[in-house]
ZADO-1210 file (C-alpha; in nm, 4 decimals, padded with zeros to 6 digits):
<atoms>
<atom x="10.2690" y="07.9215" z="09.9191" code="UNK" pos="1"/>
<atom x="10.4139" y="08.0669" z="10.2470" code="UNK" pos="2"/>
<atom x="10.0794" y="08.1835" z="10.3745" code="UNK" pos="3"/>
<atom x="09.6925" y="08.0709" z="10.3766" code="UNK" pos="4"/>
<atom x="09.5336" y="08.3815" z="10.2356" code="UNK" pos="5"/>
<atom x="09.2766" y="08.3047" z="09.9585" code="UNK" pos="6"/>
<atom x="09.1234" y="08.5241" z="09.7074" code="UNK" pos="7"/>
<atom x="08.8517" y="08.4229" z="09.4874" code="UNK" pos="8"/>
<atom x="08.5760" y="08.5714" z="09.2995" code="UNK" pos="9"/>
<atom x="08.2771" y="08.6103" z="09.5250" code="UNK" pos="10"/>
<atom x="08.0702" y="08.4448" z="09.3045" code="UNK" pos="11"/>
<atom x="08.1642" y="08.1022" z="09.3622" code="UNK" pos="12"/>
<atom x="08.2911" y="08.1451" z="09.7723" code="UNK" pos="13"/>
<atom x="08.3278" y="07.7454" z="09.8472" code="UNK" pos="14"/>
<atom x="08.5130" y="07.6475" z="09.4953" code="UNK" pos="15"/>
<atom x="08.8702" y="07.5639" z="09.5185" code="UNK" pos="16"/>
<atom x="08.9490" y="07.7381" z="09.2118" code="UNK" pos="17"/>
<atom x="09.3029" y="07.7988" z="09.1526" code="UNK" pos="18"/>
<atom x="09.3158" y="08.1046" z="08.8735" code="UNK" pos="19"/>
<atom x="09.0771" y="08.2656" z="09.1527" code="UNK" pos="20"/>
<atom x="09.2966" y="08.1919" z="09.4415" code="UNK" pos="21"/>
<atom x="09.5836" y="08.3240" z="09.6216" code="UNK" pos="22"/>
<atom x="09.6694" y="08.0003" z="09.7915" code="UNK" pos="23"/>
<atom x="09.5140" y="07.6645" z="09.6484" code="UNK" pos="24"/>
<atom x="09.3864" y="07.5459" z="09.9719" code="UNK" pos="25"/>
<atom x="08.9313" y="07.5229" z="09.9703" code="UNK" pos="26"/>
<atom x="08.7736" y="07.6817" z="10.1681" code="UNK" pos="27"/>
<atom x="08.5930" y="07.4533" z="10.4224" code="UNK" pos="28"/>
<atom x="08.2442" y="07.4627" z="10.3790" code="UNK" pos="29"/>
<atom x="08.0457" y="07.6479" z="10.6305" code="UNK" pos="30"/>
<atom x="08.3280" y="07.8378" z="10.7379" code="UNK" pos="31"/>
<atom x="08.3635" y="08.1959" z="10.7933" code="UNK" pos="32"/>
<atom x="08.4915" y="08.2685" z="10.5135" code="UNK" pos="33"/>
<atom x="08.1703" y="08.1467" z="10.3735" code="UNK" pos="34"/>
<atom x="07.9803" y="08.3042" z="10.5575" code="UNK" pos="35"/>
<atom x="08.1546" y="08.6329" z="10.4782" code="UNK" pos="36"/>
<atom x="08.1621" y="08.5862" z="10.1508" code="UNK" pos="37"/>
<atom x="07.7942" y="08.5218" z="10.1313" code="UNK" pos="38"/>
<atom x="07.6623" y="08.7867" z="10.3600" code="UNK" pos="39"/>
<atom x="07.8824" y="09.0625" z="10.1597" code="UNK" pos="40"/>
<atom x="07.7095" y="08.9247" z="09.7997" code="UNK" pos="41"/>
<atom x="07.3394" y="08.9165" z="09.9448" code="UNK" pos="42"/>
<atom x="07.4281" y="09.2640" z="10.0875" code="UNK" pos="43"/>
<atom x="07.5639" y="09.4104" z="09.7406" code="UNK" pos="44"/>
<atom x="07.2840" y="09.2534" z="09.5342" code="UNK" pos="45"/>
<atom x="07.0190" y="09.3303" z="09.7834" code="UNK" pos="46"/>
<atom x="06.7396" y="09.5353" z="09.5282" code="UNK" pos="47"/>
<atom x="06.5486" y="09.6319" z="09.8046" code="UNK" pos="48"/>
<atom x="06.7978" y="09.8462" z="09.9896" code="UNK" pos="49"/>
<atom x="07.0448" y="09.9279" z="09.6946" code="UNK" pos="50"/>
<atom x="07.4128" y="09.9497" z="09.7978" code="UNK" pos="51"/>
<atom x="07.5539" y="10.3312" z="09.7255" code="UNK" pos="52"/>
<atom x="07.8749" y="10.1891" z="09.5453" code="UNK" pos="53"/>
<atom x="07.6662" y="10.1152" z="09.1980" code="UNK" pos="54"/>
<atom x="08.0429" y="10.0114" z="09.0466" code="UNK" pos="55"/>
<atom x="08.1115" y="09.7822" z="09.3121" code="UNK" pos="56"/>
<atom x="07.7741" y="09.5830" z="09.2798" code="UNK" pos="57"/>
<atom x="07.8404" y="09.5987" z="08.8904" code="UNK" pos="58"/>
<atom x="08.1950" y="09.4341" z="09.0262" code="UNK" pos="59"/>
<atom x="07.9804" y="09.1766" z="09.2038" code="UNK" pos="60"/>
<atom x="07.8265" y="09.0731" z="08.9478" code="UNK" pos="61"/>
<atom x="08.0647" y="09.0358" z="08.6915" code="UNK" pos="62"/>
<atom x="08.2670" y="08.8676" z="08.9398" code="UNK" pos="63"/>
<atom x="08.5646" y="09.1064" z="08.8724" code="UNK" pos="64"/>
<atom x="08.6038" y="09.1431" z="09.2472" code="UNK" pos="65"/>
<atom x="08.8389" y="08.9240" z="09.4332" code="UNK" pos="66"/>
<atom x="08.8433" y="08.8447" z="09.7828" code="UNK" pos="67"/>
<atom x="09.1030" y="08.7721" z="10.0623" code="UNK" pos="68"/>
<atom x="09.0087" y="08.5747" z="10.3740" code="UNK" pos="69"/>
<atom x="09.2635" y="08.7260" z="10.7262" code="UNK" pos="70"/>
<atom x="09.2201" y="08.4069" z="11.0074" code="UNK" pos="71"/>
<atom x="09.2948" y="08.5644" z="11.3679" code="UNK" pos="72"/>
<atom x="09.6898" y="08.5883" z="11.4977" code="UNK" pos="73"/>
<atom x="10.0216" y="08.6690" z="11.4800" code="UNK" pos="74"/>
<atom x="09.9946" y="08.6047" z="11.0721" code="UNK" pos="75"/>
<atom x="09.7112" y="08.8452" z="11.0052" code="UNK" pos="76"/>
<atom x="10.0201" y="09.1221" z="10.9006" code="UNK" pos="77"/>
<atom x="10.2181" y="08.8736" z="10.6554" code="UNK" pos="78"/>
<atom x="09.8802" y="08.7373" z="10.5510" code="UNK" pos="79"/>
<atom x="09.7382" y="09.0498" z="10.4261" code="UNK" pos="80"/>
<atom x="10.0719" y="09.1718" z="10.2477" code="UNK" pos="81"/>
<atom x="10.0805" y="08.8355" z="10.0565" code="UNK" pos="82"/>
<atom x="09.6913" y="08.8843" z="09.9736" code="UNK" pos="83"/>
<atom x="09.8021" y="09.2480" z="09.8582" code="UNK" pos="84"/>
<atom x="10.1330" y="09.1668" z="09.6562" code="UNK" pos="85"/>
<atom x="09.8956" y="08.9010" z="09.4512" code="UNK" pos="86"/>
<atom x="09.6251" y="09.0753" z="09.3460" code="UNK" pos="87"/>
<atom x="09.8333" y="09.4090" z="09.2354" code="UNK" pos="88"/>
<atom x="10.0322" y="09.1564" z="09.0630" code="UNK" pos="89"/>
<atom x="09.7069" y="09.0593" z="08.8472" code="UNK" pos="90"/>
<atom x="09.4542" y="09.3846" z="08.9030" code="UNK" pos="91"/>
<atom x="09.5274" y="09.5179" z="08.6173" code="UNK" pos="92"/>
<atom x="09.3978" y="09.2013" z="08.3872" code="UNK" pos="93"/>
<atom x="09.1085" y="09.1586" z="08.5915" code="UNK" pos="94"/>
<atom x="08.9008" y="09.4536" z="08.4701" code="UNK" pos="95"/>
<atom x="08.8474" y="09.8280" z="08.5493" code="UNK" pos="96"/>
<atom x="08.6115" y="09.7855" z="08.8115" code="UNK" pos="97"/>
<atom x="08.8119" y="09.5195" z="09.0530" code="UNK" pos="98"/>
<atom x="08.8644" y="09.5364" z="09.4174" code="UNK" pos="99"/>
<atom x="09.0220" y="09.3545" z="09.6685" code="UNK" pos="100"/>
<atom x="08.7900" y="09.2710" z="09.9600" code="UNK" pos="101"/>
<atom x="09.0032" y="09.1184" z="10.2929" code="UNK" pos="102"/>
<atom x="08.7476" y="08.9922" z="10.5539" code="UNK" pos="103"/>
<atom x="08.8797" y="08.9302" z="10.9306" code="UNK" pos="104"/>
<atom x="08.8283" y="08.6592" z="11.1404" code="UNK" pos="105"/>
<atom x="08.5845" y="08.7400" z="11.3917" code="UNK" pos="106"/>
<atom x="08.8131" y="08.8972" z="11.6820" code="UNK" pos="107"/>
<atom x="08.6833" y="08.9721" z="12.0463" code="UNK" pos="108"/>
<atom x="08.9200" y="09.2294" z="12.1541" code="UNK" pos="109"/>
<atom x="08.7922" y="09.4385" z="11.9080" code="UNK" pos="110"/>
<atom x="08.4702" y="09.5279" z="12.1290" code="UNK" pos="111"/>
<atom x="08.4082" y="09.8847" z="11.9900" code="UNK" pos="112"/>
<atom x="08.4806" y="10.1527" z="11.6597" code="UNK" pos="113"/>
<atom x="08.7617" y="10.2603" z="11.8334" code="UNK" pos="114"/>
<atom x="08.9578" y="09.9522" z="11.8401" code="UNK" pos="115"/>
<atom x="08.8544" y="09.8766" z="11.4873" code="UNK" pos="116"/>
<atom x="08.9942" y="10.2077" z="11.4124" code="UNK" pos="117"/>
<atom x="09.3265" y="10.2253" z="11.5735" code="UNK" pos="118"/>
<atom x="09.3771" y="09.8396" z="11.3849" code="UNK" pos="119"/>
<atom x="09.2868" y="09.9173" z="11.0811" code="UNK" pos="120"/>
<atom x="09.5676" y="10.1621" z="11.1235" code="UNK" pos="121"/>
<atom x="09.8226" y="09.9688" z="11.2489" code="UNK" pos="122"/>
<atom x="09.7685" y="09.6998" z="11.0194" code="UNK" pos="123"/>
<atom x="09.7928" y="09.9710" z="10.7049" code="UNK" pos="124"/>
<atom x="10.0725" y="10.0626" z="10.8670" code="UNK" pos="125"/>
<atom x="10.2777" y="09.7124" z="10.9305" code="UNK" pos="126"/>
<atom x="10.1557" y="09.6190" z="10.5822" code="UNK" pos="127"/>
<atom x="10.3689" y="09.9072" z="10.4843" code="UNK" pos="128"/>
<atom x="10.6700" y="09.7891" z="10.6285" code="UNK" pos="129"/>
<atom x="10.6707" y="09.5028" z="10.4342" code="UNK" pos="130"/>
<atom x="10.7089" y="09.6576" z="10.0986" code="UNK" pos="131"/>
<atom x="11.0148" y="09.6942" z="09.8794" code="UNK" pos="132"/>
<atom x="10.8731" y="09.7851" z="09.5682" code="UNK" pos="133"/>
<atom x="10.9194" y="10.1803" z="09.4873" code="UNK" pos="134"/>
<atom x="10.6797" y="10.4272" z="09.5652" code="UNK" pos="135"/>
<atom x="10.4672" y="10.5316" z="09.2428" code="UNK" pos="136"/>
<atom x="10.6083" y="10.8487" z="09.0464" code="UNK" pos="137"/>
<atom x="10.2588" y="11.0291" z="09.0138" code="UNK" pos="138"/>
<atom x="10.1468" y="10.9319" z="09.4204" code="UNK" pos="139"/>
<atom x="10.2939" y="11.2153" z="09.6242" code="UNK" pos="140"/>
<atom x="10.4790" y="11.1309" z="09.9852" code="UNK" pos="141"/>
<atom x="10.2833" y="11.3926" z="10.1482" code="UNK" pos="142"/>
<atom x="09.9998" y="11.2261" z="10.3391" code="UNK" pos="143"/>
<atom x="09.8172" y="11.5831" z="10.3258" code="UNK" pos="144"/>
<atom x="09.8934" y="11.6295" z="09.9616" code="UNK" pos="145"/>
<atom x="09.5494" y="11.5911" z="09.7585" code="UNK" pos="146"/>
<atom x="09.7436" y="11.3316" z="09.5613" code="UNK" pos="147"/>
<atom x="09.8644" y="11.1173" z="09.8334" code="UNK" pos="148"/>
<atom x="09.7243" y="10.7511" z="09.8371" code="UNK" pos="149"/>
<atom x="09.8067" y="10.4717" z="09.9984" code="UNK" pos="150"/>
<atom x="10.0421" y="10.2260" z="09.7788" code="UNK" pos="151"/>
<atom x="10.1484" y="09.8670" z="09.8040" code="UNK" pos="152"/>
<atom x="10.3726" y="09.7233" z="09.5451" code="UNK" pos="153"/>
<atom x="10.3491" y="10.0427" z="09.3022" code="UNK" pos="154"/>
<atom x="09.9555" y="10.0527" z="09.3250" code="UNK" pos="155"/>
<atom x="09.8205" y="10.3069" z="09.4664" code="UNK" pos="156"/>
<atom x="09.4832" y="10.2314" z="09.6433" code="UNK" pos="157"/>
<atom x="09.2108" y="10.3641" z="09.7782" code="UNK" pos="158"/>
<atom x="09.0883" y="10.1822" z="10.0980" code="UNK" pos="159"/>
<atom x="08.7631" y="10.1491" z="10.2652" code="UNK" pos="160"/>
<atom x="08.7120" y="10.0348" z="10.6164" code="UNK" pos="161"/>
<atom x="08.3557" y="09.8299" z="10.7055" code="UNK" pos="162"/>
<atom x="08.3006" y="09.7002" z="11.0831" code="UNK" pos="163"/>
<atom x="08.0399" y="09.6020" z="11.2891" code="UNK" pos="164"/>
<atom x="07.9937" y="09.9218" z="11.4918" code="UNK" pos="165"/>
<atom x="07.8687" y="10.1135" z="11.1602" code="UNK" pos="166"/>
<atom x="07.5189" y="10.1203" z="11.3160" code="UNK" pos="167"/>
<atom x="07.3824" y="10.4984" z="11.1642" code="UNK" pos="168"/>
<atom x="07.6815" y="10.4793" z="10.8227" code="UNK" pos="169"/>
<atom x="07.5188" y="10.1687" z="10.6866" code="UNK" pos="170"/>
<atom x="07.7277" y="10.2131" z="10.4165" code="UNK" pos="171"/>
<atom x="08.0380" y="10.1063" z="10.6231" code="UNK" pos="172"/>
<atom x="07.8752" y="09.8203" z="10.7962" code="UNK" pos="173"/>
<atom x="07.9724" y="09.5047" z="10.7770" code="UNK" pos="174"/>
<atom x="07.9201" y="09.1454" z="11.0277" code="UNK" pos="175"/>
<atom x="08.2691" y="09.1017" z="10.9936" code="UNK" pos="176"/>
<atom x="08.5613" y="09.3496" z="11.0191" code="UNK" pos="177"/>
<atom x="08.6328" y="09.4233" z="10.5953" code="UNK" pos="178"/>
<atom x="08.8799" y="09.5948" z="10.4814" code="UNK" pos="179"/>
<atom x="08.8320" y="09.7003" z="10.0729" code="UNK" pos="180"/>
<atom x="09.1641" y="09.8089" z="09.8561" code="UNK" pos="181"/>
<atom x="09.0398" y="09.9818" z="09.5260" code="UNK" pos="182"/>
<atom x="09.3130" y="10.0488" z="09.2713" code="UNK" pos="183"/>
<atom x="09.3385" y="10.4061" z="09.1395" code="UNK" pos="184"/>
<atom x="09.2688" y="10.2883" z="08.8293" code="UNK" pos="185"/>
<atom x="08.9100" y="10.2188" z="08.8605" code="UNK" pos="186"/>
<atom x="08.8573" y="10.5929" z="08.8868" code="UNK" pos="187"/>
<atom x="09.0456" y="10.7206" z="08.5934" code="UNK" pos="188"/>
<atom x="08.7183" y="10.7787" z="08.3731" code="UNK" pos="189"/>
<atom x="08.5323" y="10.9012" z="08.6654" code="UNK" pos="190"/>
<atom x="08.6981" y="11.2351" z="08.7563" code="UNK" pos="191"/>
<atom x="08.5055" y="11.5090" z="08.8096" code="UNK" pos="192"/>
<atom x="08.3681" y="11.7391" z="08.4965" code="UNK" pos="193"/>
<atom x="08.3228" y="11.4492" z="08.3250" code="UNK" pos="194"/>
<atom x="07.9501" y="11.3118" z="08.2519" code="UNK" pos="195"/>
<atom x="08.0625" y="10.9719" z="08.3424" code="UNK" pos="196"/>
<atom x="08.2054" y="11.1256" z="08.6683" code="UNK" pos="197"/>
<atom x="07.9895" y="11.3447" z="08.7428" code="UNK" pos="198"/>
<atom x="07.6369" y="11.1091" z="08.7114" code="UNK" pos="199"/>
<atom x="07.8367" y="10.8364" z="08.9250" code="UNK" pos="200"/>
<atom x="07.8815" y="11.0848" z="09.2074" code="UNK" pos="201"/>
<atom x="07.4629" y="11.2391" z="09.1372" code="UNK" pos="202"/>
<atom x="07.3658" y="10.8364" z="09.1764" code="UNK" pos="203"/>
<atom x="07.6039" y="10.7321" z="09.4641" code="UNK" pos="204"/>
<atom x="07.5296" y="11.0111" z="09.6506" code="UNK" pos="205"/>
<atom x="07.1052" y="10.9787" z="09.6300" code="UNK" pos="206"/>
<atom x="07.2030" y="10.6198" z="09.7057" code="UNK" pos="207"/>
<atom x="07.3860" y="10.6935" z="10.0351" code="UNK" pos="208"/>
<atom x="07.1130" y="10.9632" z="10.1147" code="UNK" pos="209"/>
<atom x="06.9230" y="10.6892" z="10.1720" code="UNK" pos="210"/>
<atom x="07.1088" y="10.4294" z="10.2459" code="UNK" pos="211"/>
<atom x="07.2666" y="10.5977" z="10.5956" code="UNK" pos="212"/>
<atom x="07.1038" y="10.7185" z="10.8574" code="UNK" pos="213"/>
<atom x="07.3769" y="10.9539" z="10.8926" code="UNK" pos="214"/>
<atom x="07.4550" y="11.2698" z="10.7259" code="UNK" pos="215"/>
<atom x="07.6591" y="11.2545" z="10.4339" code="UNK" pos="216"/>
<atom x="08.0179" y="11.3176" z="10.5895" code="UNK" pos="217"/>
<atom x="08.2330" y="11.6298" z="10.4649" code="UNK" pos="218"/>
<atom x="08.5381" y="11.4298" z="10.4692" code="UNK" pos="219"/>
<atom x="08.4807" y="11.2977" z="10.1097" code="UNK" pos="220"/>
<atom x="08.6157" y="11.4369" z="09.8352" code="UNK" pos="221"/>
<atom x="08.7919" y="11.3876" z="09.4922" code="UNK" pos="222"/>
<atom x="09.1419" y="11.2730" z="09.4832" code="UNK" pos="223"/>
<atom x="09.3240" y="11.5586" z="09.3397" code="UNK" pos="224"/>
<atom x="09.1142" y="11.8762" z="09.4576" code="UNK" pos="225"/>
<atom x="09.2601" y="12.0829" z="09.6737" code="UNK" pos="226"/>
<atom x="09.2123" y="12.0211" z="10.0421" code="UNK" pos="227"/>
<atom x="09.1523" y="11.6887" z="09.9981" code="UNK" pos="228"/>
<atom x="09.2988" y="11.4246" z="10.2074" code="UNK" pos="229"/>
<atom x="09.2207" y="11.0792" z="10.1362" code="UNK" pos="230"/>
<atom x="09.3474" y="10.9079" z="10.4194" code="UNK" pos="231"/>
<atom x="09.0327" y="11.1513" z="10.6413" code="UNK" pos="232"/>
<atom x="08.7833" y="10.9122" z="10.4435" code="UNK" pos="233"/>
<atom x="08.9339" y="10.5536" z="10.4617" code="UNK" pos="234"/>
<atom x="08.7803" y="10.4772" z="10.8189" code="UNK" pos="235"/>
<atom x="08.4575" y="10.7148" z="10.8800" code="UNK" pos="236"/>
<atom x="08.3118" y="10.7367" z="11.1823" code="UNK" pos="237"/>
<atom x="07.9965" y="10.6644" z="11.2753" code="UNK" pos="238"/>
<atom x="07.9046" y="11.0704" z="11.2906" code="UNK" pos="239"/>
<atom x="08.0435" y="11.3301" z="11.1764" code="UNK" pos="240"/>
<atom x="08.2546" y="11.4536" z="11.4231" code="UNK" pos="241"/>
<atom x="08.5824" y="11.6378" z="11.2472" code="UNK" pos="242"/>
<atom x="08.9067" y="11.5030" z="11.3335" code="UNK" pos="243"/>
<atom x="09.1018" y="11.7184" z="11.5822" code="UNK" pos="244"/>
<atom x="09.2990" y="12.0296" z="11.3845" code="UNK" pos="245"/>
<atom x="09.6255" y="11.8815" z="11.3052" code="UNK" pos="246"/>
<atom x="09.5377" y="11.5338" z="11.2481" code="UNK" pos="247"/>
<atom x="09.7998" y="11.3302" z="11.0902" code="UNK" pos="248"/>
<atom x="09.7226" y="11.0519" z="10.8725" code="UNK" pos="249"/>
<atom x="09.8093" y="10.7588" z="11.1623" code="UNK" pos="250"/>
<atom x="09.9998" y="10.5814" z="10.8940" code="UNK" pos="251"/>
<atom x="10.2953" y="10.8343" z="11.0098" code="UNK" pos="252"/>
<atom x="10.3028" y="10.7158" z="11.3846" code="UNK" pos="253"/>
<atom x="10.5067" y="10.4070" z="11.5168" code="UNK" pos="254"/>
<atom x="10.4091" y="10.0565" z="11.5261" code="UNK" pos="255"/>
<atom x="10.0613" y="09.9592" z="11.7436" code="UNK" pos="256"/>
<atom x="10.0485" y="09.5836" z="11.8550" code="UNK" pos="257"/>
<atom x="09.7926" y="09.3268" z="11.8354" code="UNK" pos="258"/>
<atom x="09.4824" y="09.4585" z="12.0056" code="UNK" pos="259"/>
<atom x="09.4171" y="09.4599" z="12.3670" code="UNK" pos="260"/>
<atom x="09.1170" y="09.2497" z="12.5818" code="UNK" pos="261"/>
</atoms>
C-alpha cells in the first residue's frame, strides 16, 4: 500500500482487520485513532442526547460505516484520496446506509472555525486534483446547479464537515476535525414526497431542534430543488450568518497551502 490510511468499521476501532481496512497496518492501541473512533461511537449511540442523523446511528450500529484515520503532514492530501478511491471502490457492497468518516490528527494551527473552514476547502479541493476518473453523467459541472455534488472517482458525495469550534451547532461538533463523505446513493429512497422521505426529514429535524442550540440553518435543502446549492451546507457555521451575495463554492478558487501558525 503506498499510504497509511485505514478504514475500518467503527465497531471494532483497535482490530487489525483486513476486509475492514484500507491499509493492513493496526492501529496502535490508545492512539488517536482510538480515541476518535471511540468518542464518535459513544457520541452516535448516546440515548440520552439522540444524534439528529437517525440513518447514520442505524449505520453505527450495523457497522456499515467505515472509517479513515488522516495523521498530520505533507501526506494528509494523498492520504485522503487513497482513503476515498477505496471505499467508492467497495461503497456500493457495503449497504445503503454507508459513509466514509476521515478523522484528522489533532492539528494546532487550526486554532479557530475559520481555519477549519478555509482547510476543509483546500483539502476538497487538492483531493480533486488527484482524480482521473470521469465526472458522473447525471452530477452537473455547475457548482450552483441544484444537482451539483461533489464527486471522487464517479461517486458523487455529499460531505459533512465536524470541528471543534461547533460550540451552539452541536450537530457539527466533533473533538477532532471529521470530515464525513456520504454517497448519493444513500438518499435515493429518501427524496422528498415520499413517506420514507418525508418522515426522515419530520424526525431529523425535531432531532436537531433539540439537539443545537442554534437555529436550524436555511442553507439546507434537498438536492435537486431549485435554489439549492449543496456545497452552502457542507461546512455550516456556527450561526447563521448568510454567505456574502455571490459566493462561489471555494472548490472553484486556486490551491490554499498547509495551514498557517
Amino acid at each position: 500500500m503506498k499510504t497509511s490510511s485505514q478504514v475500518r468499521a467503527p465497531g471494532h476501532p483497535a482490530e487489525a482487520r483486513a476486509d475492514l481496512l484500507v491499509s493492513p497496518a493496526a492501529t496502535p492501541p490508545g492512539s488517536w485513532p482510538v480515541l476518535a473512533a471511540q468518542l464518535f461511537t459513544e457520541r452516535m449511540l448516546d440515548s440520552a442526547n439522540p444524534f439528529p442523523c437517525v440513518f447514520g446511528v442505524d449505520a453505527v450500529r450495523k457497522e456499515t460505516l467505515r472509517y479513515a484515520f488522516i495523521p498530520n503532514g505533507g501526506q494528509r492530501v494523498p492520504v485522503l484520496a487513497e482513503a476515498l478511491r477505496q471505499f467508492t471502490d467497495v461503497a456500493e457492497s457495503l449497504g445503503r446506509r454507508t459513509s466514509l468518516v476521515c478523522f484528522f490528527e489533532f492539528d494546532p494551527r487550526l486554532d479557530s472555525l475559520d481555519k477549519h473552514r478555509e482547510h476543509f476547502w483546500s483539502l476538497l479541493r487538492e483531493v480533486s486534483a488527484t482524480d482521473s476518473a470521469p465526472w458522473p453523467e447525471d452530477i452537473s459541472q455547475d457548482f450552483d446547479d441544484p444537482t451539483w455534488e461533489y464527486s471522487y472517482n464517479s461517486t458523487p458525495m455529499f460531505v459533512v464537515a465536524n470541528t471543534p469550534y461547533h460550540v451552539e451547532r452541536r450537530s457539527r461538533y466533533f473533538e477532532y476535525f471529521a470530515i464525513t463523505f456520504q454517497p448519493r446513493f444513500v438518499f435515493d429512497d429518501l427524496k422528498g414526497g415520499t413517506a420514507t422521505g418525508d418522515n426522515a426529514r419530520k424526525v431529523i429535524r425535531e432531532r436537531l431542534a433539540k439537539y443545537d442550540t442554534a437555529e436550524r440553518t436555511p442553507l439546507l435543502g434537498s438536492f435537486g430543488e431549485a435554489g439549492n446549492k449543496e456545497w452552502e451546507q457542507y461546512f455550516l457555521s456556527d450561526d447563521n450568518e448568510p454567505n456574502p451575495p455571490g459566493a462561489r463554492c471555494p472548490i472553484a478558487r486556486g490551491k490554499i497551502s498547509e495551514p498557517t501558525s
